[in-house]
C-alpha positions as CSV (number, residue, x, y, z in Angstrom):
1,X,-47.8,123.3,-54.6
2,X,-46.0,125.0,-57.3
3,X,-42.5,123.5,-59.2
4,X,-39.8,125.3,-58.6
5,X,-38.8,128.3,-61.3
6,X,-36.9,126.4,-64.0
7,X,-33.1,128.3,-64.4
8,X,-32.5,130.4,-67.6
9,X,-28.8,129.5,-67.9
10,X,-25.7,127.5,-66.2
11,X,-25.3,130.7,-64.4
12,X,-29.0,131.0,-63.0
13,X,-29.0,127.3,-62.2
14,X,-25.7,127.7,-59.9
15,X,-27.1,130.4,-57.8
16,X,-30.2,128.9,-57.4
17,X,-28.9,126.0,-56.2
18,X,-27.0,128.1,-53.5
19,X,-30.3,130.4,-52.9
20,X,-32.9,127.2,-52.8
21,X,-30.3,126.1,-49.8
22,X,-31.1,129.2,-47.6
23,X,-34.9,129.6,-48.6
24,X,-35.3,125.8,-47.1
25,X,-32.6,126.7,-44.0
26,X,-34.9,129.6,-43.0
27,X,-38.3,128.1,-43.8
28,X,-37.8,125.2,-41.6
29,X,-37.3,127.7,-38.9
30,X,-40.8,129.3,-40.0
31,X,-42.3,125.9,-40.1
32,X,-43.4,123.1,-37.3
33,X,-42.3,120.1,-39.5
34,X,-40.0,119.1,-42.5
35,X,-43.3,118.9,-44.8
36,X,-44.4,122.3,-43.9
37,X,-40.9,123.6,-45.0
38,X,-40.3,122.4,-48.2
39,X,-44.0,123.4,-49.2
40,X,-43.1,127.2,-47.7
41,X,-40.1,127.1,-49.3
42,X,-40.9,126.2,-52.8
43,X,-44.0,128.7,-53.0
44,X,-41.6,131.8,-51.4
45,X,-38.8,130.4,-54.3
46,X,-41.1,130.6,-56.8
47,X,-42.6,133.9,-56.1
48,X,-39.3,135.5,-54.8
49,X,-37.5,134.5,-58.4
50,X,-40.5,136.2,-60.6
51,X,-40.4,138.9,-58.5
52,X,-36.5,139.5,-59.1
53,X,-36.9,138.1,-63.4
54,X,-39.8,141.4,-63.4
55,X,-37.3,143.9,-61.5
56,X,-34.3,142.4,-64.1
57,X,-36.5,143.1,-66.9
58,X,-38.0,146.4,-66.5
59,X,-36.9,149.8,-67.7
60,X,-33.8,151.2,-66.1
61,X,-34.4,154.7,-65.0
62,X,-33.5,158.1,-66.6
63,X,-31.1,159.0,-63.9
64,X,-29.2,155.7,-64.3
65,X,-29.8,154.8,-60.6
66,X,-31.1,151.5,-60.2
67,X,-34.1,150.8,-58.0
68,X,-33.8,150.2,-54.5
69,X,-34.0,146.0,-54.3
70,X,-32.1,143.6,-51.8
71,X,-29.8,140.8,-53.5
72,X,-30.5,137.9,-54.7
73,X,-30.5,135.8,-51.3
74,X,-32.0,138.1,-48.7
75,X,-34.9,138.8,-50.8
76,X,-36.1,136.0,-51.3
77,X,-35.7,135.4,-47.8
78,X,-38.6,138.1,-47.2
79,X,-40.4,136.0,-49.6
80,X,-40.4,133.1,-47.2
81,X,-41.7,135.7,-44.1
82,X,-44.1,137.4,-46.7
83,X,-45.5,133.5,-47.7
84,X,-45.6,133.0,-44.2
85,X,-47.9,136.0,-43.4
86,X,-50.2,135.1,-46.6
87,X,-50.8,131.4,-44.9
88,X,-51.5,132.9,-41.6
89,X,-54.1,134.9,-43.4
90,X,-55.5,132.3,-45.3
91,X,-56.0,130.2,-42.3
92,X,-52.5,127.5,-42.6
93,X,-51.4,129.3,-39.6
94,X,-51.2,125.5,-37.9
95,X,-48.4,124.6,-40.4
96,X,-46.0,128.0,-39.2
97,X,-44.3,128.0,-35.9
98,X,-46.4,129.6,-32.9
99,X,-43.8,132.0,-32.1
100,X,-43.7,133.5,-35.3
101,X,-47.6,133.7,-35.5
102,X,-47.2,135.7,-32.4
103,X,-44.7,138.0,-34.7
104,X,-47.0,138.2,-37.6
105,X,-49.7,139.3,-35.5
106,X,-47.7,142.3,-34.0
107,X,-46.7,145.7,-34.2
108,X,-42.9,143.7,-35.1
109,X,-43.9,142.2,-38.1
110,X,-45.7,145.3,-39.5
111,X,-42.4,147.5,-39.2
112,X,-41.4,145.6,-42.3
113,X,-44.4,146.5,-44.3
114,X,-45.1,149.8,-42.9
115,X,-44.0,153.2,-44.1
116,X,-40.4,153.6,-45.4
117,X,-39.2,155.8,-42.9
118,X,-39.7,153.5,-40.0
119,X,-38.5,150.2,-41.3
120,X,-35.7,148.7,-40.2
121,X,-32.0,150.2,-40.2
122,X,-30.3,147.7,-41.7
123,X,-32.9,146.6,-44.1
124,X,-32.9,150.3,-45.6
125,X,-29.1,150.5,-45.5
126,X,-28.7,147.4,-47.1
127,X,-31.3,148.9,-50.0
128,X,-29.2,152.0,-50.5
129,X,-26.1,150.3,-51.6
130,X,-25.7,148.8,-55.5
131,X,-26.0,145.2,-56.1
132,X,-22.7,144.1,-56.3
133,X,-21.9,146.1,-53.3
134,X,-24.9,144.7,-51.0
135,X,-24.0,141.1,-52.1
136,X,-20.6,140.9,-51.4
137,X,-21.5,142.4,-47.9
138,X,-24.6,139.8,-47.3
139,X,-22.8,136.7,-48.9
140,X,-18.9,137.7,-46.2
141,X,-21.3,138.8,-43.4
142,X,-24.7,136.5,-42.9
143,X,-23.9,133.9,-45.4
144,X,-20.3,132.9,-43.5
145,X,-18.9,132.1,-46.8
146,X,-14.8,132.6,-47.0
147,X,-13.7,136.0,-48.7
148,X,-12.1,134.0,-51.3
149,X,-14.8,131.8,-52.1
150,X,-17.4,134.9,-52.2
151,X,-14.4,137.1,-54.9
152,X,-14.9,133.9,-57.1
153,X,-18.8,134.2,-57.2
154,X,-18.9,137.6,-57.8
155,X,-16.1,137.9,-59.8
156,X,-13.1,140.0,-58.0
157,X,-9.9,139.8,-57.5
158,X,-9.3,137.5,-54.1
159,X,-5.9,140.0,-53.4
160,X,-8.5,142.7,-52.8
161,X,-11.5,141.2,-51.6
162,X,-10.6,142.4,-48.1
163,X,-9.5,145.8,-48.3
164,X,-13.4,146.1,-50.3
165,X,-15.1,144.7,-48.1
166,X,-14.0,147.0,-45.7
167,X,-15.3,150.0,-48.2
168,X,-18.7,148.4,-48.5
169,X,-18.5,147.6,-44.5
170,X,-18.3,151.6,-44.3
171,X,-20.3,152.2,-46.8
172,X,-23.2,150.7,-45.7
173,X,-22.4,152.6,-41.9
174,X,-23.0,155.7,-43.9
175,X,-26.1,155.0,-45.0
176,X,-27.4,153.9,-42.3
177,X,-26.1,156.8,-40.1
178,X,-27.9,158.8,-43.1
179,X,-31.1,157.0,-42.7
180,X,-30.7,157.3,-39.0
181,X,-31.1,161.1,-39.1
182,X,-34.1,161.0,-41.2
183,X,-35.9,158.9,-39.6
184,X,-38.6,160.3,-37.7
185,X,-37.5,160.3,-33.5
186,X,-38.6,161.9,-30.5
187,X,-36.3,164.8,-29.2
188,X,-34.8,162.4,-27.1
189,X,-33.5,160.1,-29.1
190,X,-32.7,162.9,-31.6
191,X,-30.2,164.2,-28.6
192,X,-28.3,161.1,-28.6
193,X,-28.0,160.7,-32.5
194,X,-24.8,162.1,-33.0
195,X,-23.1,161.3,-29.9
196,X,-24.4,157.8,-31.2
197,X,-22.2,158.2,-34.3
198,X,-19.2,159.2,-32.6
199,X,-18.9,156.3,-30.0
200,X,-19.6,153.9,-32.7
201,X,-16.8,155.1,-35.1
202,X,-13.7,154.6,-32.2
203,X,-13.2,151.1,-31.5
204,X,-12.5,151.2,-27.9
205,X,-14.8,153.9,-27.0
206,X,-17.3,152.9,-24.1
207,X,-21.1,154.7,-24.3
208,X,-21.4,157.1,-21.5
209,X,-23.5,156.1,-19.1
210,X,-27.0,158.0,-20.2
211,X,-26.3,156.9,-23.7
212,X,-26.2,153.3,-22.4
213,X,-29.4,153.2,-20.1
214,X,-31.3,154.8,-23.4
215,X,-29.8,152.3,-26.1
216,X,-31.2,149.6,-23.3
217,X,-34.8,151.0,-23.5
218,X,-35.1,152.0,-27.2
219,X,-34.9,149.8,-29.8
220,X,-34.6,152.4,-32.5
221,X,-31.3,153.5,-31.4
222,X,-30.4,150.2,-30.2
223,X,-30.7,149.4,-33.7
224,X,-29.2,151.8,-34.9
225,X,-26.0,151.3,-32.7
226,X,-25.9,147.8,-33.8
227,X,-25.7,148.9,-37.9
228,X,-23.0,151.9,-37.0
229,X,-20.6,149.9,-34.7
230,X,-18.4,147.7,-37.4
231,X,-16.3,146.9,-34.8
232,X,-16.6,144.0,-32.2
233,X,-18.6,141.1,-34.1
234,X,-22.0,142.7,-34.5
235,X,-23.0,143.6,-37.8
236,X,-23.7,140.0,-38.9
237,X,-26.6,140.0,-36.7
238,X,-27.7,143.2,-37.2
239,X,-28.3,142.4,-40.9
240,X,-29.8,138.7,-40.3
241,X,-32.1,140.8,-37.7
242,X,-32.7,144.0,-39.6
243,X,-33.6,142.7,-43.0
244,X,-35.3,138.8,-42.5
245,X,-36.9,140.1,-39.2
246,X,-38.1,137.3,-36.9
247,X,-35.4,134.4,-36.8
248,X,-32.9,136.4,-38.0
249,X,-30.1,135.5,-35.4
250,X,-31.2,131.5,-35.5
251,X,-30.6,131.7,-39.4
252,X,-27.5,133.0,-38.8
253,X,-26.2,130.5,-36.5
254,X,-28.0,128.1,-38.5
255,X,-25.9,129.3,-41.9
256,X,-22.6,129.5,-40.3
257,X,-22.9,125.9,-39.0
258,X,-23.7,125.0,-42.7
259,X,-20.6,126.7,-44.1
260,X,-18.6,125.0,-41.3
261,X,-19.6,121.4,-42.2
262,X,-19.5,122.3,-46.5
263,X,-15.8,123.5,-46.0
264,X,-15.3,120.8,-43.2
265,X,-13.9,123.2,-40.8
266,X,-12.7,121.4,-37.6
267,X,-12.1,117.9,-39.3
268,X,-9.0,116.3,-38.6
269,X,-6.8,116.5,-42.2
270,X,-9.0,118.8,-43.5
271,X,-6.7,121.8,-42.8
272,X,-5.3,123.9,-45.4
273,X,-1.9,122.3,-46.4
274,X,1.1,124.8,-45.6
275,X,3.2,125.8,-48.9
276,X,5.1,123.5,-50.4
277,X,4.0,120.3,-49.0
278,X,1.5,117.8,-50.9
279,X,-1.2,115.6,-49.6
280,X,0.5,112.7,-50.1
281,X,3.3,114.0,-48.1
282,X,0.4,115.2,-45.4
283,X,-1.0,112.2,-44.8
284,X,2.7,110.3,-44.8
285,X,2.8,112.9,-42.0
286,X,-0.4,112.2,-40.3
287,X,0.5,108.3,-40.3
288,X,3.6,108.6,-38.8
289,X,1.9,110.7,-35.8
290,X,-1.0,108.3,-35.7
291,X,2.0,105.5,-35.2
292,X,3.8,107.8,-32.3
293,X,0.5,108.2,-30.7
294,X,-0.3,104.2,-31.0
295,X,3.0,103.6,-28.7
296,X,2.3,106.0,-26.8
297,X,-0.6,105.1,-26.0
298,X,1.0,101.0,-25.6
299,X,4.0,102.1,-23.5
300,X,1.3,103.8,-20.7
301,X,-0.6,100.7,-20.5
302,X,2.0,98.6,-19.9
303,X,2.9,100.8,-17.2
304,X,-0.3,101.1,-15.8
305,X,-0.6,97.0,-15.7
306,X,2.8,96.7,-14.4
307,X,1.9,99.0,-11.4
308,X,-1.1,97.1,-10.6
309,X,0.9,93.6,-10.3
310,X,1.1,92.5,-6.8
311,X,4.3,92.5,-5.6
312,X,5.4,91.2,-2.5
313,X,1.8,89.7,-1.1
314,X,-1.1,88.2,-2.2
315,X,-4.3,89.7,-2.4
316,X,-5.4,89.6,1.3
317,X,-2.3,92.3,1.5
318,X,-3.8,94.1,-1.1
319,X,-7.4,93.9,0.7
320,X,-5.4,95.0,3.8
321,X,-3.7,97.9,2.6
322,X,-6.6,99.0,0.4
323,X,-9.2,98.6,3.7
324,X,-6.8,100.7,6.0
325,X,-9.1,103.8,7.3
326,X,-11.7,103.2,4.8
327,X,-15.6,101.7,6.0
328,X,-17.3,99.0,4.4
329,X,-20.1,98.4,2.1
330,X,-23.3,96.8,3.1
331,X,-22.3,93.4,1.4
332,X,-19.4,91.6,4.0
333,X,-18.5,89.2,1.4
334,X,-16.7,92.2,-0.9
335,X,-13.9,94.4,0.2
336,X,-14.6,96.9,-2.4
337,X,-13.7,100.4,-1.0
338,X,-17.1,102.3,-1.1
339,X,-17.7,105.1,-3.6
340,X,-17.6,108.1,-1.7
341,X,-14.2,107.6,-0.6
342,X,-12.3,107.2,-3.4
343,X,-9.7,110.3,-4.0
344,X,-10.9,112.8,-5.8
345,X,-8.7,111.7,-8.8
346,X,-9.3,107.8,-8.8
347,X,-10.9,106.5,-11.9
348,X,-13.5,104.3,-11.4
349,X,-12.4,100.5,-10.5
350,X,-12.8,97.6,-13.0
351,X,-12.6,94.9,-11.0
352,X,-10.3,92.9,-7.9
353,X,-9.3,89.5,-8.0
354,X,-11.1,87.8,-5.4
355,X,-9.0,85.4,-2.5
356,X,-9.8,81.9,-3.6
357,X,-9.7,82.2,-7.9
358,X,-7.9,83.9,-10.3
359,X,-10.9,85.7,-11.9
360,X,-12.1,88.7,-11.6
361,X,-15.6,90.5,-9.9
362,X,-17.3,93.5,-10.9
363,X,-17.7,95.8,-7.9
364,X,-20.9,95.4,-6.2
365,X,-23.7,98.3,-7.7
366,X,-25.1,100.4,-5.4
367,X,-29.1,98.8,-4.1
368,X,-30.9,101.8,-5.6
369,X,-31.3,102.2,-9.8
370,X,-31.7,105.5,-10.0
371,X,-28.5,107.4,-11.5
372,X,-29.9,110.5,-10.3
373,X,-30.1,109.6,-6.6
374,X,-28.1,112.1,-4.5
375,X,-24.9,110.6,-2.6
376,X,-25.1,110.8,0.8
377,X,-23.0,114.0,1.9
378,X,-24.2,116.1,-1.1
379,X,-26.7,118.8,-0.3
380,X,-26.6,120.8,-3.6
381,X,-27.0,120.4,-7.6
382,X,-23.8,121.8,-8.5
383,X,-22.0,118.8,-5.8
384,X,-23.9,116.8,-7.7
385,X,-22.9,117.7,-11.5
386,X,-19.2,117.7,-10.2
387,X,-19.6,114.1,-8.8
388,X,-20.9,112.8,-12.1
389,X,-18.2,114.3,-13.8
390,X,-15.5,112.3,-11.9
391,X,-17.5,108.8,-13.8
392,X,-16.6,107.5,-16.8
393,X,-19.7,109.8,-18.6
394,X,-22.1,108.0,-21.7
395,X,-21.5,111.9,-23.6
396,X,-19.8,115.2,-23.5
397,X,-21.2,118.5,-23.9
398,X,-19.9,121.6,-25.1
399,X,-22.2,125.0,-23.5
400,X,-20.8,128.0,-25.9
401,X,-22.3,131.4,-25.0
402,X,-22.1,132.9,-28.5
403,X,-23.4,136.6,-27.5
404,X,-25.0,138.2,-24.9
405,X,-27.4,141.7,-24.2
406,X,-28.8,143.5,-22.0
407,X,-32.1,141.2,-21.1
408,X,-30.9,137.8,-23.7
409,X,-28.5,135.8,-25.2
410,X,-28.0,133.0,-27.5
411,X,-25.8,130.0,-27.1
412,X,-25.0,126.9,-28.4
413,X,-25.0,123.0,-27.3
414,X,-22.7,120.8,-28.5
415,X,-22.8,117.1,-27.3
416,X,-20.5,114.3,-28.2
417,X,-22.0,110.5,-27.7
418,X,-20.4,107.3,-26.6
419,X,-22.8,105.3,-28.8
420,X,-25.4,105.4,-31.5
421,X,-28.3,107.2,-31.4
422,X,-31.7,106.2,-33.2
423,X,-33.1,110.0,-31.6
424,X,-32.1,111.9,-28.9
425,X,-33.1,114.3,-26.1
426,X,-30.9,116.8,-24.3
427,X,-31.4,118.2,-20.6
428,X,-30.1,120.8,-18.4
429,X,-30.9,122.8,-15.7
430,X,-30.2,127.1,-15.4
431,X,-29.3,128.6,-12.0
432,X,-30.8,132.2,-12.8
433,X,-34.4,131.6,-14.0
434,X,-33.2,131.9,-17.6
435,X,-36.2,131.3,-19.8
436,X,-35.5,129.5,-23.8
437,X,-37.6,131.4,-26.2
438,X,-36.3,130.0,-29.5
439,X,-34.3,126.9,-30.8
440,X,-33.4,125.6,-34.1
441,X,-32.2,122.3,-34.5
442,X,-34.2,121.1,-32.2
443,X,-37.8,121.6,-30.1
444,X,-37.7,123.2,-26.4
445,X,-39.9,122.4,-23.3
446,X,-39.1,123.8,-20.9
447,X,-40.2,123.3,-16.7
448,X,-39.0,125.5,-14.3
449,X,-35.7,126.1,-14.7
450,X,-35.3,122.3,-16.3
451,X,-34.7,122.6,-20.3
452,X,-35.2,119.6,-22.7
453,X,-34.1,120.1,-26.4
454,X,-35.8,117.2,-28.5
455,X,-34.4,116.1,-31.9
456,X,-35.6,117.2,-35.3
457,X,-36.9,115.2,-38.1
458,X,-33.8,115.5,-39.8
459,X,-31.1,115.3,-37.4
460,X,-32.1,112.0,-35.0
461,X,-30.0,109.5,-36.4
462,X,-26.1,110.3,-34.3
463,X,-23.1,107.6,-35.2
464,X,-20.7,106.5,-32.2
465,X,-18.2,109.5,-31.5
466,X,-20.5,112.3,-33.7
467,X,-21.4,115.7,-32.4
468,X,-25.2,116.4,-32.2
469,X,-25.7,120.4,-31.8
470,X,-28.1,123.0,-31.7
471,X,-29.0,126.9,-30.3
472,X,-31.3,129.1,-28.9
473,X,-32.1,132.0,-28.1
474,X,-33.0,132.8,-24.0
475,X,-34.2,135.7,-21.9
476,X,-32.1,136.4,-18.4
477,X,-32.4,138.8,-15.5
478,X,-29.4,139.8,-12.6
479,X,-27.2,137.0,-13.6
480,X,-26.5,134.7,-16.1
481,X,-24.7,131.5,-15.0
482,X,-23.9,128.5,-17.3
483,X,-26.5,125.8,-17.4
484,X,-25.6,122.6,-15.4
485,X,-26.6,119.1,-15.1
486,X,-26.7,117.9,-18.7
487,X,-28.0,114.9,-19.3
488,X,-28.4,112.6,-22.6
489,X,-31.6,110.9,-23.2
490,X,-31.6,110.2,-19.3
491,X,-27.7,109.6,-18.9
492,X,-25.0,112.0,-17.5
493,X,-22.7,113.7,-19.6
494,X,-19.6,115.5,-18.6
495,X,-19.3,118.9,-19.5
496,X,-15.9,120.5,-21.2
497,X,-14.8,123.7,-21.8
């Protein structure tokens, strides 16, 4: 395995400590286990920084044009899918992922090595433009860094960033509409190519309806689309897709969730303070809010126990009043009103004082174990999802469809747990016959329309009150409903949102 290329200067050493982070982000992906990953990711370092120390050092050409070469971070990116495509050659393929031997060995994969002219859209665009140019759009775009933060690395001035990124953001639609044109096409899609151009410069233009059924069938011009429109979200993905090729989109959900935890976005007091006001004067704030909420929070359950004192009667009253129109359970003993005819808003009971003693009983549990077991009255999943939903639930999940076309999607599962977790193991069930093709995060099995999302080696371990979370990828046909019936290594979570 070879060491990792030892950094020139201070300079060198800070960007390769930022570019080793994606190489090992993205080879993980490529890899079926953490070992696997930080072997792939150290041989595609190594070669990807020679490769960009020989391009740094040789002759600059007569016309004063530098050579066509990616930045820093997406190419050696392609080293990690070019090292990939050497092991599968040189029989490791058991260490890669099977979906991306599957790539390898396919007319996909080959687009990226093939003639110039039908490569990629994005990865030629992103070619054409100069260095400083193609790194400012890669590091705002796929990277998810903040415009501020990304002026500092490369050395601009933060009160401008914005309005150059938008020149490099059309810049880079200009060469691709360039390349576009020359790229060799049937007469077809040749027809289409400028009324391509012209839907994708107006913001709220719709695609006729031709236009649409062809960018659904062709991929060339579905591609191309995706690099021309700069509006509407898309162009992230359309780089992460164009230029790294297979994973693309899970390494740019995988990067943004990165940024999100380095800059703690989300974190309670980790907000930007508002002019003027100092931490210590933020988190006098925050205290004195965390001492209103405490009462608050008093004051209520004090009411609450003050509105379950009996008044008046003992507790046969109560048992009286609480039995009127309700049937009993199988055990005579306990008056406990059965479970299905609690209001649809009751909580679930704690306990009632029994008629001889002062303490108190749990109510009695139901004679079967099995949390899954339907009630009686229920005859369909979703009944059953919203009657678990009503308990007191072990987690919460969070289902966040993050895009959506024409025959996919990708989404994202957020769950929040109740108590520690040495590992875990997600499951839902789809409505639609949706069908997971890719995860990262996690591993997918998948039977019928049941989905299980397993840990990975490096995110098992979940604290009390922690968010585990991970995404796919996933085919769909007619309709795509949300998933239901989510479950936590066997117990029922509530869903939000």
């Amino acid at each position: 395995m070879p060491d990792l290329p030892t950094p020139q200067d201070a300079s060198e050493a800070a960007l390769f400590s930022e570019c080793w982070d994606a190489v090992l982000a993205y080879a993980d992906l490529c890899t079926s286990g953490s070992t696997a990953a930080a072997q792939l990711g150290r041989e595609a370092f190594a070669h990807g920084i020679r490769e960009a120390r020989a391009a740094d050092a040789g002759p600059a050409r007569t016309s004063g044009r530098r050579s066509a070469r990616l930045p820093r971070i997406p190419l050696l990116l392609t080293a990690v899918r070019t090292t990939a495509a050497d092991w599968e050659d040189a029989g490791q393929g058991h260490k890669l992922d099977p979906d991306l031997r599957l790539w390898l060995n396919s007319d996909k994969a080959a687009r990226y090595t093939g003639p110039p002219l039908r490569r990629p859209l994005a990865l030629r665009g992103l070619r054409d433009l100069q260095q400083a140019d193609a790194e400012l759009l890669w590091l705002a775009e796929v990277e998810a860094l903040p415009l501020s933060l990304v002026a500092r690395r490369l050395g601009l001035d933060p009160a401008t960033a914005d309005d150059e990124l938008q020149q490099v953001r059309t810049l880079f639609r200009d060469r691709c509409h360039r390349n576009h044109l020359d790229t060799p096409m049937d007469a077809r899609c040749r027809s289409y190519a400028r009324l391509l151009d012209a839907v994708t410069r107006a913001p709220a233009a719709d695609a006729p309806g031709d236009l649409s059924r062809h960018l659904a069938t062709c991929v060339q011009c579905a591609e191309a689309a995706a690099c021309l429109r700069l509006h509407g979200g898309g162009l992230p993905g359309a780089l992460a897709g164009g230029v790294i090729g297979w994973g693309g989109l899970a390494y740019l959900e995988r990067r943004r969730r990165a940024a999100e935890v380095r800059l703690g976005a989300g974190r309670p007091g980790r907000a930007e303070l508002p002019p003027g006001e100092s931490e210590e004067g933020a988190q006098k704030a925050r205290a004195a809010r965390n001492g209103l909420l405490v009462a608050a929070v008093l004051v209520s359950l004090l009411a609450l126990g003050v509105s379950m004192m009996p008044f008046g009667g003992g507790g046969e009253d109560l048992g009286a009043r609480g039995d009127a129109g309700r049937q009993p359970v199988a055990d005579p003993d306990l008056s406990v009103p059965s479970l299905p005819s609690l209001p649809p808003a009751t909580s679930k009971p704690a306990g009632k004082a029994t008629e001889n003693t002062g303490k108190s009983q749990k109510p009695a549990k139901p004679e079967s174990s099995d949390s899954r077991t339907e009630p009686q009255g229920t005859s369909s999943p979703t009944d059953r999802a919203e009657d678990r939903e009503t308990e007191d639930p072990a987690c919460r999940v969070e289902y966040d469809l993050v895009n959506q076309w024409p025959d996919g999607f990708q989404a994202t599962v957020t769950v929040t747990t109740n108590e520690p977790l040495d590992s875990w193991r997600v499951s839902w069930s789809f409505r639609d016959g949706q069908q997971v093709g890719q995860m990262w995060d996690g591993s997918v099995s998948q039977n019928g329309s049941r989905v299980t999302a397993t840990a990975a080696d490096y995110n098992k371990s979940v604290q009390a009150g922690d968010d585990l979370a991970f995404g796919f990828l996933s085919s769909w046909h007619g309709k795509n409903s949300p998933p239901y019936d989510f479950e936590l290594n066997g117990e029922d979570c509530a869903k939000t949102g």
